[in-house]
Every structure is written in structure tokens, then in C-alpha cells.
C-alpha positions as CSV (number, residue, x, y, z in Angstrom):
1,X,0.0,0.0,0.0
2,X,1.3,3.8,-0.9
3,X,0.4,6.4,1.2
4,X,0.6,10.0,0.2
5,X,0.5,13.0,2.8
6,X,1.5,15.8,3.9
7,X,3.7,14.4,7.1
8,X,5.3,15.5,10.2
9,X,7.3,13.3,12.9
10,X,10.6,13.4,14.7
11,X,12.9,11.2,14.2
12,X,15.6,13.3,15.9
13,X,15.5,14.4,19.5
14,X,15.1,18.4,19.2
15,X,16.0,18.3,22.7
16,X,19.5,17.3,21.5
17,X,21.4,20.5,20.8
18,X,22.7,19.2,17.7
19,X,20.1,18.6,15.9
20,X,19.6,21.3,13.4
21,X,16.3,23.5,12.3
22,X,12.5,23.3,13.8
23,X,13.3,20.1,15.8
24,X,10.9,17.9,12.9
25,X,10.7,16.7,9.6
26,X,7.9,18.0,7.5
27,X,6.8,16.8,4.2
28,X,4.5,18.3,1.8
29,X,3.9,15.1,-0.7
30,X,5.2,12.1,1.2
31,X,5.1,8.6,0.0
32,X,5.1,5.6,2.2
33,X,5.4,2.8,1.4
34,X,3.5,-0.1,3.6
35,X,4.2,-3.8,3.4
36,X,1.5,-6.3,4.2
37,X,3.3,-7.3,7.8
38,X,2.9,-3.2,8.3
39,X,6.6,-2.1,8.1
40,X,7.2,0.8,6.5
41,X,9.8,-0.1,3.2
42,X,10.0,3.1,1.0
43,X,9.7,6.7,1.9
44,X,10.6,9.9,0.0
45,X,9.0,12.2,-2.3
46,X,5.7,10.6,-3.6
47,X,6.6,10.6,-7.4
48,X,9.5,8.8,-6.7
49,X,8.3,6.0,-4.7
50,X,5.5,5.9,-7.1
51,X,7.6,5.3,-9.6
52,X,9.6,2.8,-8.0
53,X,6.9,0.7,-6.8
54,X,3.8,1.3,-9.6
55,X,2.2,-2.1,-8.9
56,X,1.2,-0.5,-5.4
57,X,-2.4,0.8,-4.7
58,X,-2.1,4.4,-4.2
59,X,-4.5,6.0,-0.8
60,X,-4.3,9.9,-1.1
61,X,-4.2,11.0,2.7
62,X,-3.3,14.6,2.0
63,X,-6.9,16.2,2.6
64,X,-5.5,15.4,6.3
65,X,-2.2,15.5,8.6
66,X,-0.4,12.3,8.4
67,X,1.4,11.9,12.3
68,X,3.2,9.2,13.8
69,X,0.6,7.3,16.0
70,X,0.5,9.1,19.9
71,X,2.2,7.3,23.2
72,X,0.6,7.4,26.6
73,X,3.1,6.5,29.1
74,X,0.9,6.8,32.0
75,X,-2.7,6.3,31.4
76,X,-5.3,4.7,34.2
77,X,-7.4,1.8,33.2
78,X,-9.7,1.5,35.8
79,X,-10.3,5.5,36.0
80,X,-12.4,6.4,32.6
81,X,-15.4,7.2,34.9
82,X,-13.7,9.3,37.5
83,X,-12.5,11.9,34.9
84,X,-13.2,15.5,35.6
85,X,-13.1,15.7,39.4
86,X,-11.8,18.9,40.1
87,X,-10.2,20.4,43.5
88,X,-8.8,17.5,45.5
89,X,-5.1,17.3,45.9
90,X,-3.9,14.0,45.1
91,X,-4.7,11.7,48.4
92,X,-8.0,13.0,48.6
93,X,-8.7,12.6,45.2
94,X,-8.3,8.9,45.8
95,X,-9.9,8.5,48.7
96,X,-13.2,10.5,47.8
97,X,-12.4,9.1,44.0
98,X,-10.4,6.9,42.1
99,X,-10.2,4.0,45.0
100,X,-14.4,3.6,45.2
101,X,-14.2,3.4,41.3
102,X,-11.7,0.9,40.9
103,X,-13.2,-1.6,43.9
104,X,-16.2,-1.5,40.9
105,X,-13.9,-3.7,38.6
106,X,-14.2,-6.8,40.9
107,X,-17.3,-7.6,38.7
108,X,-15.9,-9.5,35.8
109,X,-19.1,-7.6,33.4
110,X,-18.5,-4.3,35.1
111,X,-14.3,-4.9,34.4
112,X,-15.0,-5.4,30.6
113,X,-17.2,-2.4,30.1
114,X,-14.7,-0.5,31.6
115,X,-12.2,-2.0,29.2
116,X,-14.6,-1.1,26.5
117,X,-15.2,2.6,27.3
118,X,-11.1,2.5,28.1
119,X,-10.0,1.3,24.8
120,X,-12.6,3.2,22.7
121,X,-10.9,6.1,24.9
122,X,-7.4,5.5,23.8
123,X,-8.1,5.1,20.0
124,X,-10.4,8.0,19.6
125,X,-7.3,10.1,20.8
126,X,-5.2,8.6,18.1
127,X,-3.0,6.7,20.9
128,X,-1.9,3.4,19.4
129,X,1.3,2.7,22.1
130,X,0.6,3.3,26.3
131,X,1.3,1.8,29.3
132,X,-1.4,1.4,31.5
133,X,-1.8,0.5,34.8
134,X,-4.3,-2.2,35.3
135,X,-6.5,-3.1,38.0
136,X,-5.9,-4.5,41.3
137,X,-8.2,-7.7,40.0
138,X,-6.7,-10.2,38.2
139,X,-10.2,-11.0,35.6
140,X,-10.1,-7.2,34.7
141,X,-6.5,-7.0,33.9
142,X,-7.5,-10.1,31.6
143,X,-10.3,-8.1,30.3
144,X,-8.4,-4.6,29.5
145,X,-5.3,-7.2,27.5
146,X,-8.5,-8.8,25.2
147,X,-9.8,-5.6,24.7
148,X,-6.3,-4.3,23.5
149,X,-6.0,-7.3,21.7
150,X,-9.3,-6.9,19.5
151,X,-8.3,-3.6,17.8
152,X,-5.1,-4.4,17.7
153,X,-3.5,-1.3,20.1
154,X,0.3,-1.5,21.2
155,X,0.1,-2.3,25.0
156,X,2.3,-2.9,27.6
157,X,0.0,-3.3,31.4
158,X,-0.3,-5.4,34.1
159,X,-1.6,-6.0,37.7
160,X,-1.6,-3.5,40.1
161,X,-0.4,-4.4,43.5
162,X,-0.4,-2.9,47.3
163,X,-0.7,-4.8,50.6
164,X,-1.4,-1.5,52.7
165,X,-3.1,2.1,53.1
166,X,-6.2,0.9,50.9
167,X,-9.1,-0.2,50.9
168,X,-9.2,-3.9,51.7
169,X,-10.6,-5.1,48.6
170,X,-7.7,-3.7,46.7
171,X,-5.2,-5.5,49.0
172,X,-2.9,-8.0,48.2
173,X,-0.4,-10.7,49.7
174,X,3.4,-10.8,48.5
175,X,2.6,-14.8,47.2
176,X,-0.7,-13.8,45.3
177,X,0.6,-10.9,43.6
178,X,3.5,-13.2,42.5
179,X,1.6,-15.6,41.3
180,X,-1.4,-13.8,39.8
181,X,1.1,-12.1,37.5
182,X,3.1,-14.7,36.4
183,X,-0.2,-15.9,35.2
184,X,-1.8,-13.2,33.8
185,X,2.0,-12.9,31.9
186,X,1.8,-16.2,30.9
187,X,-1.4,-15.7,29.2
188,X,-0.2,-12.3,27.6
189,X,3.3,-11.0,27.4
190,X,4.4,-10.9,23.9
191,X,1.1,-12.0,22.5
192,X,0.6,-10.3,19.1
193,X,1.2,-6.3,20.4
194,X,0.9,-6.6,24.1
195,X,3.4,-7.0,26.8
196,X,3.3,-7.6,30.7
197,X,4.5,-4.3,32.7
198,X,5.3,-5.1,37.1
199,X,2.7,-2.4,38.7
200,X,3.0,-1.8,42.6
201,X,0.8,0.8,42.7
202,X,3.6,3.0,44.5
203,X,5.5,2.7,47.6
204,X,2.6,4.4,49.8
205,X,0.4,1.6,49.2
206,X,3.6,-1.4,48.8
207,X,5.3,-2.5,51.3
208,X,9.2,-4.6,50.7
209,X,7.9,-8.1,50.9
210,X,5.7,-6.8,47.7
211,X,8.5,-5.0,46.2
212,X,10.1,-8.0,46.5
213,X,7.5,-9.8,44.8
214,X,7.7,-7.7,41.7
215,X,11.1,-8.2,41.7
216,X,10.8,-12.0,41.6
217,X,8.4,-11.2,38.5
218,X,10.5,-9.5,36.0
219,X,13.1,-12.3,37.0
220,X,10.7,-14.7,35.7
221,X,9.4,-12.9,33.0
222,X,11.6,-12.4,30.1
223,X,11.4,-8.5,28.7
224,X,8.7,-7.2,31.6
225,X,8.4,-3.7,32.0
226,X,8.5,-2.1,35.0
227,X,6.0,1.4,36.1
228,X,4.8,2.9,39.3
229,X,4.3,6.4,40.7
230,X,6.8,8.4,42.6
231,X,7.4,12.4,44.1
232,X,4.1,13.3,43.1
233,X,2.6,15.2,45.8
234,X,4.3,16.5,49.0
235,X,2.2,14.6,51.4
236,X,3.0,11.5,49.9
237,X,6.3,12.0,49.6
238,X,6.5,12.9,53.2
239,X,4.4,9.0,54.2
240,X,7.3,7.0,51.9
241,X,10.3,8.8,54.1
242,X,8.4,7.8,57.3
243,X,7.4,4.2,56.0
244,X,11.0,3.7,54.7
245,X,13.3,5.2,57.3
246,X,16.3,3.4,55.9
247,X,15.7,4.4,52.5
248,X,17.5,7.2,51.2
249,X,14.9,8.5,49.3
250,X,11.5,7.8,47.5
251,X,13.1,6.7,44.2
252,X,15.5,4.1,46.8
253,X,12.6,2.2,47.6
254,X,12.1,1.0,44.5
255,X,16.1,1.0,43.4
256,X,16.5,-0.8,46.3
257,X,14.8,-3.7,44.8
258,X,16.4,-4.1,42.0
259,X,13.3,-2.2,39.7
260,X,15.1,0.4,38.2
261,X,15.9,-0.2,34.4
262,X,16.0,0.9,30.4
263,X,12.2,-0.7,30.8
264,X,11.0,1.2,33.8
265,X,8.5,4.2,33.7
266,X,7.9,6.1,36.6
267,X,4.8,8.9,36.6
268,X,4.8,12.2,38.1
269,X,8.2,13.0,40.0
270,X,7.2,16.4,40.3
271,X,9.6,17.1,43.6
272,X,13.0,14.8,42.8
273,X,15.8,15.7,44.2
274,X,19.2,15.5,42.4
275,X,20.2,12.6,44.1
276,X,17.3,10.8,42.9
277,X,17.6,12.5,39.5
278,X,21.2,11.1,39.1
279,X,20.0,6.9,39.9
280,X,17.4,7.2,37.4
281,X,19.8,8.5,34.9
282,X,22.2,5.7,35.7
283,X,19.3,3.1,35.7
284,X,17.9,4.9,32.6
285,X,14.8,4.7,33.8
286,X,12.6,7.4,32.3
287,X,9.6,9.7,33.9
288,X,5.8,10.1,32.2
289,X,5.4,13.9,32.5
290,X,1.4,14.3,33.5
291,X,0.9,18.0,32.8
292,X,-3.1,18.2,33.0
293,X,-2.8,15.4,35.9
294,X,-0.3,17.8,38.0
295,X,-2.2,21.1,37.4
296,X,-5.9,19.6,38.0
297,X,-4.0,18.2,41.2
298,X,-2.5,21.1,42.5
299,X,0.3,18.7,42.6
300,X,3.1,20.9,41.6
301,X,5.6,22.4,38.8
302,X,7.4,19.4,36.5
303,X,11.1,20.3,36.3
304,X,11.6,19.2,33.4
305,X,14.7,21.6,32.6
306,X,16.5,19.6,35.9
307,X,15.6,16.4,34.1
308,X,17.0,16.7,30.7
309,X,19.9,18.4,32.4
310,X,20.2,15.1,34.4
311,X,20.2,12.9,31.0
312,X,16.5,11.4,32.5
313,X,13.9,10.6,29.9
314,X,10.8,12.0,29.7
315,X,7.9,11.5,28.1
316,X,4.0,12.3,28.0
317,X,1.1,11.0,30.0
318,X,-2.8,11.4,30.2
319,X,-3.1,10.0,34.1
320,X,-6.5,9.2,33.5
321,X,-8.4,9.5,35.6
322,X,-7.1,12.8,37.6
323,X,-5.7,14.0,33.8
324,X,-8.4,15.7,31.8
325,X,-8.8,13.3,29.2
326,X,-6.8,10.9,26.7
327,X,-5.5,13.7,24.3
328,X,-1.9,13.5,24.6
329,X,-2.1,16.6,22.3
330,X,-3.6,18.3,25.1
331,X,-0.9,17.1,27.4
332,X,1.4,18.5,25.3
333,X,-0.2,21.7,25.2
334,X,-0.6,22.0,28.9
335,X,3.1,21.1,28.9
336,X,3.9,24.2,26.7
337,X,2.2,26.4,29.3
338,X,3.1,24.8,32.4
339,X,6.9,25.0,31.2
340,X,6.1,29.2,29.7
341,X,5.1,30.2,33.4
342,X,7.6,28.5,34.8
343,X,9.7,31.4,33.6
344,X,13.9,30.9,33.7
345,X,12.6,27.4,35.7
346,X,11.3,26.2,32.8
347,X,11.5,24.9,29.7
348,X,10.6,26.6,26.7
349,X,9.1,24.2,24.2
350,X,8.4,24.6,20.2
351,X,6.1,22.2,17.9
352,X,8.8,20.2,17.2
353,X,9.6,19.1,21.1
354,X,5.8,18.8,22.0
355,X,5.4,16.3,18.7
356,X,8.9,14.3,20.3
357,X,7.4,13.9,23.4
358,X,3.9,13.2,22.2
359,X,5.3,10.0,20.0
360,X,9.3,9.4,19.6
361,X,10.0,10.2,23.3
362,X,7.4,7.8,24.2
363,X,8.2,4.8,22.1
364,X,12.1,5.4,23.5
365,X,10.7,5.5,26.7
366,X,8.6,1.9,26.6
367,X,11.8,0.2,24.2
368,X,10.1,0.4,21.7
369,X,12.1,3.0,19.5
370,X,13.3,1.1,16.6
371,X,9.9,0.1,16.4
372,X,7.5,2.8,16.6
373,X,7.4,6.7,16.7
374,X,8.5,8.1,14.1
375,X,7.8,7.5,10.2
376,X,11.1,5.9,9.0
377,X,11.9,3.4,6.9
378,X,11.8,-0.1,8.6
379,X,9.3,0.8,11.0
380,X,5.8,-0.4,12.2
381,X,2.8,2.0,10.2
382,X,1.7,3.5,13.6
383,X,0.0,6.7,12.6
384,X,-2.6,9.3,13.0
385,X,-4.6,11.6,10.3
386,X,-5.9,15.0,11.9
387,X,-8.7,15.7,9.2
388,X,-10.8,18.4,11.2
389,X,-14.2,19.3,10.3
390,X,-14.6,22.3,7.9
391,X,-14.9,25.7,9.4
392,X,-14.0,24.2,12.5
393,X,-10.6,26.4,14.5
394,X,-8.4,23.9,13.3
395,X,-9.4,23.6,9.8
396,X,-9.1,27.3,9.4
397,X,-5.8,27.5,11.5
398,X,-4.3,25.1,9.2
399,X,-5.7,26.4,5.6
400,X,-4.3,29.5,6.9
401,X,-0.7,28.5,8.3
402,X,2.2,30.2,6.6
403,X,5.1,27.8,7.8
404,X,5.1,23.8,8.5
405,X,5.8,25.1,12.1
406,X,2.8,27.5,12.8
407,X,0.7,24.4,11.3
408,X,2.3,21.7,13.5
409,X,1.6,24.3,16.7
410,X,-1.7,24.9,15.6
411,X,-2.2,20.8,15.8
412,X,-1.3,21.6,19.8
413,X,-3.0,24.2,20.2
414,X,-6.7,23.0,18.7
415,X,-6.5,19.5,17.8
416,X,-9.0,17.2,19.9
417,X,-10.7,13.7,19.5
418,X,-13.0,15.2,16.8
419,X,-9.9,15.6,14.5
420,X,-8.8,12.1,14.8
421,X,-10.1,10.8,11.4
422,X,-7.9,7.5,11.1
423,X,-5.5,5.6,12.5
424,X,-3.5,3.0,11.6
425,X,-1.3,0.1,14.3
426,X,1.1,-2.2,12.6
427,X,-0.6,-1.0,9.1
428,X,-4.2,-2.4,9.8
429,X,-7.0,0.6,10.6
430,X,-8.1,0.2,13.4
431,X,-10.3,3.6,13.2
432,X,-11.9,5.7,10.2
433,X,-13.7,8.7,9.8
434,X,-13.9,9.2,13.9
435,X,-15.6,5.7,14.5
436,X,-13.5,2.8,16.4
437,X,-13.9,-0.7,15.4
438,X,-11.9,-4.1,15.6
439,X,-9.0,-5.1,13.4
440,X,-9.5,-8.2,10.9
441,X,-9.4,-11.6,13.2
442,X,-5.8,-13.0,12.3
443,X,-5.1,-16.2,12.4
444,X,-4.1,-18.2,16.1
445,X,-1.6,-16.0,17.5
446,X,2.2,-17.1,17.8
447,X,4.3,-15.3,20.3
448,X,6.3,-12.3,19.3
449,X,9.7,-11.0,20.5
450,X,8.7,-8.5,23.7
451,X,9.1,-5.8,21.8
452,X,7.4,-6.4,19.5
């Protein structure tokens, strides 16, 4: 299949000082070309991959944006109905919301319509990649993996876990969380797109016999990732220091344990200190910034000047349900202000560096950068088309952009769910002209490397 479009994506970090211009690569009248196992094999100017290749059917995509498909490295599962709830700082908020919601997805039925309304969620934002955290209940987590499965999304999730400082329900033993998740692995890591991700839910809530547990999981399961919360909110930092009085910091009780690696993801960290700043650098573990989640929070300023200066990844997150929705173009634009009012705090951020952290930063971030999030040659056809309504603000911001940059800003600026038009995982559309629906039943799944 031959795509043409007008295209932009990042396939070099603009956050690297040496890379040259707007920090993205724009084309005007792109071809791609798409092999039947969805792996990008040609790209360049349209009329010469045309040429090249005239056999191919040709799909004209330019009344649209052509974007590399969006990554949600933080993203709630069980939270979809919670949305919206305004005013609470982060403890409360889970107290009064998020924890009575989730104790819902004990019900097996009441678990699989949440996966429904949570996947239709993701691909309606035009995010093909995230990592999610799952529920506490083993038949839910099952649930949200064979919902990802049917349209074919890019997901890496797993069970969450705590033995302490929830509700009982949501509680857990050190054996049982061990052995739940080797199962629920066993059923689903490297199944077609989905992989198995460890998931205390964060140190408040895990004690070290279940830190030692997760531990003993990614020994045992071959290319796990890793994800939990950390330095969110200053109340909660405060309970970890008192929990773990021999730990030298929050980011230490979970170092400590071995759970620090290229594969681990850890949202928030909104008040690190350098210390902390410097182990995840050497661990390479990166951080899902949450702008919408931290402002509708009250939960603090992201430093995210402090983080690149540490060499500490960083890339995008909704937090649904305390986030204000699954557009990680929204994050991205909260992130441009956030950074702006930080003032000689912050950093500032053009198009280029909110499209890298909205795709390329994320697939880096979940190992999946030679796979997904850019539009290169040799990799997967994860992508997006923006094709706004006429007369809408978008459609007249980009009939009337004078540079590829003031267009790709005005995609941050104005873009929501209703310009999502089509999106493609692995080269099979999995949504067109705004509706969602399931890919084409393959046939009986093999296993696929973990990264892939």
C-alpha cells in the first residue's frame, strides 16, 4: 500500500542541541510505502516511490495530517469514569475518587465495560502505544489485554499491587501478587502487540515483601516492563520517608529492589531531588510527565529543565483519571504552558519538542524506539490523520498557516478527539472517519519477541 501525505514526525530528538532547524521533519507530498506485515519499506518524495513501486495501490491522505501514532506512558485503566473531578489534591482525590471506582472492577461484566469505554478512549485520541496501569483484580486486567488485543493497540499493562493504606478489597499478599502475574504474563506478554509491565501501585500503598515480589516477577518474566508512581505530591512523599526510614529517598525504595531499568517508567516525580535525579539516569529509567494530571491536582511544577539536564527521559502522560482526558495533544499543550510560566525554571518548548514527546520520546521510553514513533523506513505504520471538520478552528488554523511550524503548533494548540479521522497500528485501521472498530481476526496467535 502507498500512502501519500503531507507528514510531520521526529525522528531526531530536538531536545539534543545538535540537531539542526525546527526540531521535525515535514513533508508536503510524502510517499510511504507499507508492506502487508505493516513495516514501513520506502519513503521519499511521492513521485519517486510511485515510480519505484507502480504495482502499489495508491491511498491519497493529503486532505489530512499524516502523524506518527501518539504514546501514553501513563494512562489509568480502571479511572475512565472518575474523569473530571476537580479540587482535590492527590490523596483526597483517591480517597473520595479513584479507590471507590476501581473496587467497581471486581465484577468480571462491570471490568469489561470499563475496558470497552477505556480502549474506545485510547483510539479515539489517536494513541496506538501506552502503558497502563491495570486493575488490582486479576479477571479485569484479563479483560483490559483482550480488549487491546481486538483492535489491535500497542500495550504494555499489568496488575496492580499494594498490601497496605487501601481499601481492603484492593489489598494484596506478596505470594498472590506473584503468582497472579506470572499468570496473567503467561497468558499475555508478547502476545501479538501486548506486553506484561510489574505495577505496585507505588510505595505508599507497597510494602518490601511486595517490592520483593515484583522483583521476583520481572526475573521470571523475560522483557517485563517495569512502572509505578513516585514524588508526586508532597504529602505523599512525606508518608514514603516515614514508611522507609532506611531508605535514602522515594526513588531508593524501589532501586532498592532491584526495579530500576532501560524498561521502567515512573509517573509524576514532580519534587526529585538530584540525588534521585542522578539513579534514574544511571538506571535509565525514564519519567511520564502528566501536565493536565499535575495542574488539576494542584500537585506541583514538572522540572523538566532539571531532568533533561540530568540525561532522565521524559515523556508524556494522560493520568486518566485525575488528567483531563486521553488527548496527549492536550498534554502537550498544557506542557507548553506549564513550562512558559515557569519562567527561567522552565523549559521553553516549540512544535517540534511537543510532537517528540507526544510519540518518539514515548516509544524510546517503553523500548520500543526502533519500532514505533516516528515515520522511517523499517518501521511499524503506527500513525494518526488529523482531518478536522470544515470551518472548525483547526481547519481554518491550518488552511491558513504560513510555515510547516505554525501548522504543526496549531495541531497543539486546537487538535482534539474530533480531528482524529484514522488511525493506523502495525498497518491495519483500526479507526476511520472518527468511529472505532476491531481489526480483521488474524489467524491463532504465535508469540512475538517483547518488543514487539
Amino acid at each position: 500500500m502507498l500512502y501519500r501525505a503531507r507528514a510531520f514526525d521526529t525522528p531526531d530528538d530536538p531536545f539534543d542541541p545538535a540537531t539542526a532547524g525546527p526540531g521535525f521533519r515535514h513533508d508536503d507530498d510524502l510517499g510511504l510505502l507499507v508492506s502487508d506485515d505493516g513495516v514501513i519499506r520506502a519513503r521519499g518524495p511521492f513521485a519517486t516511490v510511485a515510480a519505484a513501486h507502480r504495482d502499489a495501490a495508491v491511498i491519497d491522505l493529503r486532505a489530512g495530517l499524516l502523524l506518527p501514532g501518539l504514546v501514553d506512558t501513563h494512562v489509568h485503566f480502571p479511572q475512565v469514569r472518575v474523569i473530571g473531578a476537580l479540587g482535590m489534591p492527590l490523596l483526597e482525590w483517591l480517597d473520595r475518587c479513584a479507590l471507590p471506582e476501581e473496587q467497581h472492577l471486581a465484577s468480571p461484566s462491570y471490568a469489561a465495560t470499563i475496558a470497552g469505554e477505556f480502549v474506545a478512549g485510547l483510539v479515539s485520541a489517536g494513541t496506538t502505544t501506552s502503558l497502563v496501569f491495570g486493575s488490582h483484580f486479576a479477571p479485569a486486567v484479563d479483560a483490559l489485554f483482550a480488549e487491546a488485543e481486538r483492535y489491535g493497540l500497542r500495550m504494555t499493562s499489568g496488575l496492580v499491587v499494594s498490601d497496605r493504606m487501601l481499601p481492603d478489597p484492593l489489598l494484596t499478599t506478596p505470594q498472590r501478587a506473584y503468582d497472579e502475574a506470572l499468570a496473567l504474563a503467561s497468558r499475555w506478554h508478547g502476545r501479538e502487540r501486548l506486553r506484561y509491565a510489574v505495577t505496585p501501585r507505588f510505595s505508599l500503598s507497597a510494602s518490601d515483601p511486595v517490592l520483593a515480589a515484583c522483583r521476583a516477577v520481572l526475573d521470571a518474566v523475560d522483557g517485563a516492563c517495569f512502572t509505578s508512581h513516585v514524588n508526586e505530591n508532597n504529602a505523599e512523599v512525606a508518608t514514603v520517608a516515614g514508611q522507609f526510614p532506611d531508605r535514602a529517598h522515594y526513588v531508593d525504595t524501589y532501586d532498592h529492589h532491584a526495579l530500576l531499568g532501560s524498561f521502567a517508567v515512573l509517573a509524576h516525580n514532580v519534587h526529585p531531588t538530584d540525588p534521585e535525579l542522578a539513579v534514574m539516569a544511571a538506571r535509565g529509567t525514564a519519567v511520564a510527565y502528566c501536565p493536565t494530571s499535575n495542574a488539576a491536582l494542584g500537585s506541583g511544577m514538572f522540572p523538566l529543565t532539571r531532568h533533561l539536564a540530568a540525561g532522565v527521559r521524559v515523556a508524556l502522560g494522560s493520568d486518566v483519571g485525575a488528567g483531563t482526558g486521553f488527548s496527549i495533544f492536550k498534554e502537550g499543550l498544557q506542557a507548553y504552558f506549564l513550562q512558559h510560566l515557569m519562567g527561567d525554571e522552565g523549559m521553553p518548548l516549540g512544535a517540534g519538542h511537543l510532537l517528540h514527546l507526544a510519540t518518539a520520546a514515548g516509544a524510546a521510553a517503553l523500548g520500543l524506539g526502533d519500532t514505533v514513533g516516528d515515520l522511517s523506513e523499517g518501521k511499524q505504520f503506527d500513525a494518526l490523520l488529523l482531518r478536522p471538520p470544515p470551518g472548525t478552528a483547526l481547519d481554518i488554523g491550518l488552511r491558513h498557516a504560513d510555515t510547516p511550524e505554525a501548522a504543526l503548533g496549531k495541531v497543539f494548540a486546537l487538535a482534539s478527539d474530533a480531528d482524529v479521522a484514522d488511525v493506523w497500528v502495525g498497518g491495519e485501521q483500526i479507526a476511520s472517519g472518527g468511529f472505532v472498530r476491531p481489526v480483521t481476526p488474524r489467524a491463532p496467535a504465535g508469540r512475538r519477541t517483547p518488543a514487539g
